[in-house]
C-alpha positions as CSV (number, residue, x, y, z in Angstrom):
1,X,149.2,152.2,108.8
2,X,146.8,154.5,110.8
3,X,146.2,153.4,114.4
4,X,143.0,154.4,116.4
5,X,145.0,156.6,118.4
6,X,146.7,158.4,114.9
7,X,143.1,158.6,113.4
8,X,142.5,161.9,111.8
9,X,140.5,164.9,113.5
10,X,137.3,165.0,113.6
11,X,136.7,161.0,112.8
12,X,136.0,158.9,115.4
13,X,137.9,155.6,115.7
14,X,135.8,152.2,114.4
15,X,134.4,150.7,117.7
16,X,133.5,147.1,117.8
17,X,129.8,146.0,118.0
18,X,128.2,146.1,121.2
19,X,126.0,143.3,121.9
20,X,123.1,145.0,123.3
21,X,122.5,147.2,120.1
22,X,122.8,144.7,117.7
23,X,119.9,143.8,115.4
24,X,118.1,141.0,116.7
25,X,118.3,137.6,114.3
26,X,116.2,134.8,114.3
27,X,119.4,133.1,116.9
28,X,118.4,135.6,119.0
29,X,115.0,134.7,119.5
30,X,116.1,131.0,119.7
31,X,118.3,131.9,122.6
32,X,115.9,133.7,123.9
33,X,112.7,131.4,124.2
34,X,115.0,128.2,124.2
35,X,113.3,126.6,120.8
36,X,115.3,125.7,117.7
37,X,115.8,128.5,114.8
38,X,113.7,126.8,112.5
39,X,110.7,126.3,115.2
40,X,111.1,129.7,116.2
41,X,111.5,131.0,111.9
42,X,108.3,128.5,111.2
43,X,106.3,130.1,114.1
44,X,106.4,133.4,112.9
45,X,105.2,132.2,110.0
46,X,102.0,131.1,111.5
47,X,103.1,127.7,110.1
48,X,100.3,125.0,111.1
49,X,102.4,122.5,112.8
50,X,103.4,125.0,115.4
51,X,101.2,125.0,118.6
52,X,99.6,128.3,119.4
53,X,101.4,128.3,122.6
54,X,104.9,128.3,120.8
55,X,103.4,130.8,118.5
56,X,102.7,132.5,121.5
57,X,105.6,132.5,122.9
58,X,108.3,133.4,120.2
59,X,105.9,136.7,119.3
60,X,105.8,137.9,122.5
61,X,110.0,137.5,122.5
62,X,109.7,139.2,118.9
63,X,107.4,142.1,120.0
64,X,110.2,142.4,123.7
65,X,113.1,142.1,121.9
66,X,112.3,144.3,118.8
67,X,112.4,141.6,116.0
68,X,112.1,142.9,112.3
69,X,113.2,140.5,109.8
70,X,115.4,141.9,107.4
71,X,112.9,141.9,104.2
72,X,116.0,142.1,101.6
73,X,117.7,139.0,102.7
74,X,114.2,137.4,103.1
75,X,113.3,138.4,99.5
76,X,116.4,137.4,98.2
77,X,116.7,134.1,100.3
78,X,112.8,133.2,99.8
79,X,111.5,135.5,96.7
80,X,108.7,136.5,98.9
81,X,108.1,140.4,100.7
82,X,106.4,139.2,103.3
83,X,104.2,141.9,102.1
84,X,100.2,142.0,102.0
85,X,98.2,144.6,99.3
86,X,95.0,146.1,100.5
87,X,93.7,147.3,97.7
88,X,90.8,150.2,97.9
89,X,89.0,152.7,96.2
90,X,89.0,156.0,96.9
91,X,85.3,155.8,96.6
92,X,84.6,154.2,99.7
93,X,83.0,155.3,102.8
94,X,86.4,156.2,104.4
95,X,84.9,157.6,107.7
96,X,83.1,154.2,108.5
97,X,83.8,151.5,106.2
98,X,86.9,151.8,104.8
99,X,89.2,153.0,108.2
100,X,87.8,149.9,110.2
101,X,88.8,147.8,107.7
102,X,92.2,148.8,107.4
103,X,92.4,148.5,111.0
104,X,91.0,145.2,111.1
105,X,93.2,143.4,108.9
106,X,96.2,145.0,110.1
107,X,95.4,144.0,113.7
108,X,95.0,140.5,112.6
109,X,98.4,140.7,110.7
110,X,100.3,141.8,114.3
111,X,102.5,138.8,115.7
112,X,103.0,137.5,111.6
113,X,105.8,137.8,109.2
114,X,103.5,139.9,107.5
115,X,102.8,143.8,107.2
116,X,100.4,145.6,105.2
117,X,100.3,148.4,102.3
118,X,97.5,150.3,101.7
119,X,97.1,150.6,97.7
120,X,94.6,153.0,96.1
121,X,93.1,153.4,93.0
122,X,90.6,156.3,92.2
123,X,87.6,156.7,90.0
124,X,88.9,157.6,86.8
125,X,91.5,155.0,86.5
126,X,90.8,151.5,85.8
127,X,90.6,149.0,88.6
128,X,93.1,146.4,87.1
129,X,95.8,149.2,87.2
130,X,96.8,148.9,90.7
131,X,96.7,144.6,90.6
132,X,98.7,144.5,87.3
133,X,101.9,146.9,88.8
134,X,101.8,144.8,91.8
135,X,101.7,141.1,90.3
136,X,104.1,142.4,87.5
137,X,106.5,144.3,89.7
138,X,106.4,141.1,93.3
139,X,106.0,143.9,95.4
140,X,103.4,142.0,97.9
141,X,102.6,138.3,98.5
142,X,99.2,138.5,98.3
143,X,96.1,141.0,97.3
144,X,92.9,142.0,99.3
145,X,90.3,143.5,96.9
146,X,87.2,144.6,97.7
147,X,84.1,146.2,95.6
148,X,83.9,143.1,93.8
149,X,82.2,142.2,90.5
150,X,79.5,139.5,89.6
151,X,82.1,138.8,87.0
152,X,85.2,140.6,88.1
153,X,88.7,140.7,85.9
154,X,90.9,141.3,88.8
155,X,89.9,138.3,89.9
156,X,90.0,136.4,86.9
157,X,93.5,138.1,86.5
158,X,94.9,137.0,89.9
159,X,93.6,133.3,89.5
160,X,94.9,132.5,85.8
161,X,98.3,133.5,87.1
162,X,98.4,131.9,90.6
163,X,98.8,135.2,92.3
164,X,97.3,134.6,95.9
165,X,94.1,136.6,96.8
166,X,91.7,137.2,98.7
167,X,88.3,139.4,98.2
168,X,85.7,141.1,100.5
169,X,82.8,140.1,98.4
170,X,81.5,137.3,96.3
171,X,81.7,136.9,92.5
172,X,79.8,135.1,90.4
173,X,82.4,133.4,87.6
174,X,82.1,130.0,88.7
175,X,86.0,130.4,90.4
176,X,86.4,129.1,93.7
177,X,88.5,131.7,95.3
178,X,88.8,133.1,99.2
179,X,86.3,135.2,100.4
180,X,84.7,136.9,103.0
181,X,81.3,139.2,102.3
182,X,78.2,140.6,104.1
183,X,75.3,138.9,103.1
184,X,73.6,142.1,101.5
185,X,71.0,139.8,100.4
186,X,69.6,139.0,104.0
187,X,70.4,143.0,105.0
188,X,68.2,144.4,102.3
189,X,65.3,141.6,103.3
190,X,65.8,142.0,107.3
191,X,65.6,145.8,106.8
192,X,62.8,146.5,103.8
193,X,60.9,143.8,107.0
194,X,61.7,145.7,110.0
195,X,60.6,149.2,107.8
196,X,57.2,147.1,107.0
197,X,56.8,146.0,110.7
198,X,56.7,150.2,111.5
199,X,54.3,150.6,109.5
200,X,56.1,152.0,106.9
201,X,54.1,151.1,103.2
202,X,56.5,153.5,100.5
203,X,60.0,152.4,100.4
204,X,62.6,153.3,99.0
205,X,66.2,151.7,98.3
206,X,69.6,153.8,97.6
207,X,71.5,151.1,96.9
208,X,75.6,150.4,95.5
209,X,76.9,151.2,92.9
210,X,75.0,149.0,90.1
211,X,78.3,146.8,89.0
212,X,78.9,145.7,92.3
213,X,77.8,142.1,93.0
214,X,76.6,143.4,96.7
215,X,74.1,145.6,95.1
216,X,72.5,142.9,93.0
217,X,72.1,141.3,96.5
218,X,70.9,143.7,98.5
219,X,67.9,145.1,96.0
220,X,67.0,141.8,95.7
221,X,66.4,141.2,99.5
222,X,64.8,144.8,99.5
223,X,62.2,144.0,96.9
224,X,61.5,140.5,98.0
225,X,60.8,141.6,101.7
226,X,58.5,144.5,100.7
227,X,56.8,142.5,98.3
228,X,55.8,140.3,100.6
229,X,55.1,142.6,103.3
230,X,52.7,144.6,100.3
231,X,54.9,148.0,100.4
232,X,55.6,149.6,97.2
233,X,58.9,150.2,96.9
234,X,61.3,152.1,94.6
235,X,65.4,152.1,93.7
236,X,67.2,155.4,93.3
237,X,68.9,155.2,90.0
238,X,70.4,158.4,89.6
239,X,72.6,158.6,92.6
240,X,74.4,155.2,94.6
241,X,75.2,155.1,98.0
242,X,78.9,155.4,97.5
243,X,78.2,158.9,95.8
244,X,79.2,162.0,97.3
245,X,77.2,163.3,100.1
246,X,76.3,166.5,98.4
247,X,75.3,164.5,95.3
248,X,72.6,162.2,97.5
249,X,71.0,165.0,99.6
250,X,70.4,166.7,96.3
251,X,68.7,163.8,94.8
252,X,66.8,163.1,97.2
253,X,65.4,166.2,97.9
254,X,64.3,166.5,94.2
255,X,62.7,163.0,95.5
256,X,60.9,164.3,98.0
257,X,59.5,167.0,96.1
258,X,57.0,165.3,94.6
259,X,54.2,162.6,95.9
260,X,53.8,160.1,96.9
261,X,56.7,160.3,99.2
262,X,58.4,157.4,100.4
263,X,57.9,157.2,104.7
264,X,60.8,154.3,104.9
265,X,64.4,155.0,103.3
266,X,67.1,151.8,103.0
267,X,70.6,153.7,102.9
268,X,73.9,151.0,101.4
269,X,76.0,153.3,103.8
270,X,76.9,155.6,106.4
271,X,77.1,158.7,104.6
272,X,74.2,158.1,102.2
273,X,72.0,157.8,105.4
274,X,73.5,160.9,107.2
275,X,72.5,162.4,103.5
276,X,69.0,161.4,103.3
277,X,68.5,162.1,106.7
278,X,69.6,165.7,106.0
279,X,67.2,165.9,102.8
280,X,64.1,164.5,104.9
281,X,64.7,167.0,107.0
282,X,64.8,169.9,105.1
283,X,61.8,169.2,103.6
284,X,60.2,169.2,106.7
285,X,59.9,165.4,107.7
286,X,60.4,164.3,111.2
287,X,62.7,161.3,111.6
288,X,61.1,158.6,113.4
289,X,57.6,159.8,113.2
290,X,57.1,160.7,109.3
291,X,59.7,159.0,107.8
292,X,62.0,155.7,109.3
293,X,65.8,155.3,107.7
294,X,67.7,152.2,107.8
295,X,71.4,151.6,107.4
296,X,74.5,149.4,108.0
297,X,77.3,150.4,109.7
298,X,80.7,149.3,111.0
299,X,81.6,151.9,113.9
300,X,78.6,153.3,116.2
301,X,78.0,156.5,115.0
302,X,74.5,156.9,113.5
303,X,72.4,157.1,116.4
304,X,74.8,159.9,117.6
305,X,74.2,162.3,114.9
306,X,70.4,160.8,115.1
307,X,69.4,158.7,117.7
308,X,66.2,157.5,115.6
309,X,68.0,155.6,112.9
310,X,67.6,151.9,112.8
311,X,70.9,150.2,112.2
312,X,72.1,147.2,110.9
313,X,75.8,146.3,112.3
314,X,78.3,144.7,109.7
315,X,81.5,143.4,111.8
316,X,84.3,144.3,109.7
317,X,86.7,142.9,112.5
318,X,85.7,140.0,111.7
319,X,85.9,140.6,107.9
320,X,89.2,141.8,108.3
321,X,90.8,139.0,110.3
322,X,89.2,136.4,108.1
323,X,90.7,137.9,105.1
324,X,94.2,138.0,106.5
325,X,94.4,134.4,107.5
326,X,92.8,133.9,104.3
327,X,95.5,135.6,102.4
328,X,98.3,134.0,104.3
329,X,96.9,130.6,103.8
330,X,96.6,131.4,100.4
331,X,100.5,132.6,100.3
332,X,101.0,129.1,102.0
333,X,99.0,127.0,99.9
334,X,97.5,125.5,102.9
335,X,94.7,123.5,103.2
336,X,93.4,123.1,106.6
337,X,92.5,127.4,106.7
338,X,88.6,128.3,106.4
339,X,88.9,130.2,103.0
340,X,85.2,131.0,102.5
341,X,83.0,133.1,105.0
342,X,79.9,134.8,105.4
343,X,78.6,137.4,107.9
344,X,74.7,137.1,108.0
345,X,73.1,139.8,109.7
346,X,69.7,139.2,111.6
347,X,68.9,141.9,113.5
348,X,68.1,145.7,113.2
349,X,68.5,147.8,116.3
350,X,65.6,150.0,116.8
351,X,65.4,153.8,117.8
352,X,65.7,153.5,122.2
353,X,62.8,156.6,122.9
């Protein structure tokens, strides 16, 4: 038998654990916080019957003590991954939309059981792709799904199998479902007004992509409100504001080629205002005097590459949080959790001379 003193060169004997590098357990943070295992396991949770104080309490502990639960005995004890999906696609306006997004819902997730994967899917490959490999294979809890369709088969998907989702957007399939969305509808109405109220009688909309229930909303706001306010108005059918940049300066430079031109521009994004802002220009049209653009956005940045853009802020903070809880209570089954919400804007910031 080989003794710690007789073990062989260059292998170091076994040394017992030491305490103060162990992986902290669940018993830890009971010990630590002086609440039972199973408070302490149910508050992590974000279990309901836990006061937010306790919550509170046993995070901070966590976050001190450097808590990770160990997601293979959790999977194998529970049959869950603790595991949210984000799923996005590539197609997105990463610089403004998409990154604060992300950001929200994993800030809302901090303090949970919960962590987040990012999963992509891109232009040329179908949509249900990504939410198949992750229902078939359990590698999350739960899905986030944006983009969504009036009558959208991820979702369909998701809900005949009681796979727990959530969406950012609305469908129209007569499924009751957790959501949270941007009420398009009320942008494209409170901007097409605000254009009207400049003085602005040709407008023009360059709206989502046409599949996209948000777009049906916001060209319907858009043509109610300059209808009303007598503007004749147009919507740009050959480019969307989730194409490329390139693509949308192009087209509307073609646009504003020919008469009449349009002296008020309603832009679904960030970068398909920076776009038309840069096609205006070139053809010789002054922002803020000739021509007026409008857009939504979710980080301030507009007015710093032009300070004469009128904005429209969507709070994707907000989005994001909801959907988390959303998703979690959805994981839960729980009842007592706001599942449905809605983000109506009502005001549009105006160029400061």
């Amino acid at each position: 038998m080989t003794s710690a003193i007789d073990a062989p060169p260059g292998r170091r004997p076994a040394q017992p654990p030491d305490p103060e590098h162990e992986r902290p357990t669940l018993k830890t943070l009971a010990a630590e916080t002086g609440f039972a295992i199973a408070t302490v396991s149910r508050a992590l949770k974000d279990a309901p019957d836990i006061g937010e104080g306790t919550k509170r309490r046993v995070r901070e502990a966590a976050e001190r003590l450097g808590y990770r639960p160990n997601r293979a005995g959790v999977r194998l004890r529970t049959g869950k991954t603790n595991v949210i999906a984000l799923v996005l696609s590539t197609e997105a306006d990463m610089m403004n939309f998409t990154s604060r997004l992300i950001y929200s819902i994993a800030g809302a997730l901090r303090g949970t059981s919960y962590h987040l994967i990012v999963t992509p899917f891109f232009p040329d490959q179908d949509p249900m792709d990504p939410i198949r490999y992750i229902v078939e294979t359990e590698s999350a809890d739960a899905v986030i799904l944006n983009q969504t369709k009036p009558d959208d088969p991820r979702v369909r998907y998701l809900h005949e199998r009681g796979f727990p989702f959530a969406t950012h957007g609305r469908t129209e399939m007569g499924i009751d479902h957790p959501y949270f969305d941007f009420d398009n509808e009320a942008f494209g109405r409170i901007s097409a007004s605000a254009l009207v109220a400049r003085g602005r009688k040709r407008l023009l909309l360059i709206p989502p992509p046409r599949h996209h229930a948000h777009s049906r909303h916001m060209s319907a706001g858009f043509a109610e409100a300059a209808s009303a306010g007598g503007a004749s108005f147009e919507i740009v059918t050959d480019v969307t504001s989730e194409s490329g940049a390139e693509a949308i300066e192009a087209a509307l430079t073609r646009r504003l080629a020919h008469a009449p031109l349009p002296d008020g521009i309603l832009c679904g994004s960030t970068t398909s205002a920076m776009a038309a802002i840069c096609a205006a220009e070139r053809t010789g049209l002054v922002l803020g005097q000739d021509i007026d653009v409008v857009a939504k956005e979710a980080i301030s940045f507009l007015r710093r590459f032009r300070r004469h853009t009128l904005i429209v802020q969507e709070d994707l903070g907000r989005a994001g949080e909801f959907l988390a809880r959303a998703a979690i209570a959805a994981i839960g089954k729980r009842k007592d959790q706001q599942m449905q919400g809605l983000d109506v804007p009502a005001t549009v910031e105006h160029p400061q001379d």
